[in-house]
N, C-alpha and C positions, 0 to 999 in steps of 0.2 A: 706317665709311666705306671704300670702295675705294679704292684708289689708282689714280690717273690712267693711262689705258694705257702711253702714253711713258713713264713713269717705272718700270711694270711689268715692258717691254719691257728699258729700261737696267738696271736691276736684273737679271734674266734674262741677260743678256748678261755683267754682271760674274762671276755665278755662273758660267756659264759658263766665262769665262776663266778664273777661280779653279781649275775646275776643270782644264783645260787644263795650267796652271801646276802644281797640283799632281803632275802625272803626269808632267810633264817632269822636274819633279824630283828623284821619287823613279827617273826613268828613269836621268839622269843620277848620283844616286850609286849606284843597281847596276852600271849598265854603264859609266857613262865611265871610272874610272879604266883600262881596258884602255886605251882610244883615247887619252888628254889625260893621265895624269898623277894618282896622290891630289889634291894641292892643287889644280889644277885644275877636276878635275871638283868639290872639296867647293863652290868659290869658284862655278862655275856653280852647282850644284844652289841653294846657298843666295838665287843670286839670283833662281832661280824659285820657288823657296818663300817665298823675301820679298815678292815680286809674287804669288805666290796668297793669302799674308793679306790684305795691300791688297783686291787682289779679293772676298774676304770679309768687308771690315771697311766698306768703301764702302755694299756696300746695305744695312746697316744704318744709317750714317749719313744714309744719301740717305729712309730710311726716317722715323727719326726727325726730320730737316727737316722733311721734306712731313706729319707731324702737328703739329707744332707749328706749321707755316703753317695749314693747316686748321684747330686750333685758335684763332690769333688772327685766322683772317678770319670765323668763329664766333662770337667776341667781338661783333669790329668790328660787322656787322654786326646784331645781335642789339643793342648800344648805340644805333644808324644810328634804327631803329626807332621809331617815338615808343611810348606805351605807352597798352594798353587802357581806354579806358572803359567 
């Protein structure tokens, strides 16, 4: 089964941002502590790297939803159905 465009599209978008995230973060602990401080810059980095797993861990989840809808409306219908004669 494919997955719905919408849902292809939010998926892609989370990636995306994961990705994003990730690169700020690892941007922020090479170079922040010059600008902000050790503690600071660890305290940012970690929270863009907290927010790229998120990012990463979502379209998975949004994944596994939309099959298991797709499986129980499979079911459903496939029940709905009277059976051959």
């Amino acid at each position: 089964m494919d997955i719905d465009e919408k849902l292809r599209k939010r998926i892609l978008a989370f990636y995306f941002a994961g990705v994003v995230n990730l690169i700020l973060g690892i941007y922020v602990l090479v170079e922040g502590p010059r600008f902000m401080g050790q503690g600071t810059a660890t305290l940012v980095a970690l929270f863009f790297l907290g927010f790229a797993l998120v990012d990463f861990y979502f379209p998975r989840l949004m994944k596994k939803k939309w099959t298991e809808y797709q499986e129980q409306m499979r079911r459903q219908s496939g029940a709905a159905q009277p059976p051959k004669q």
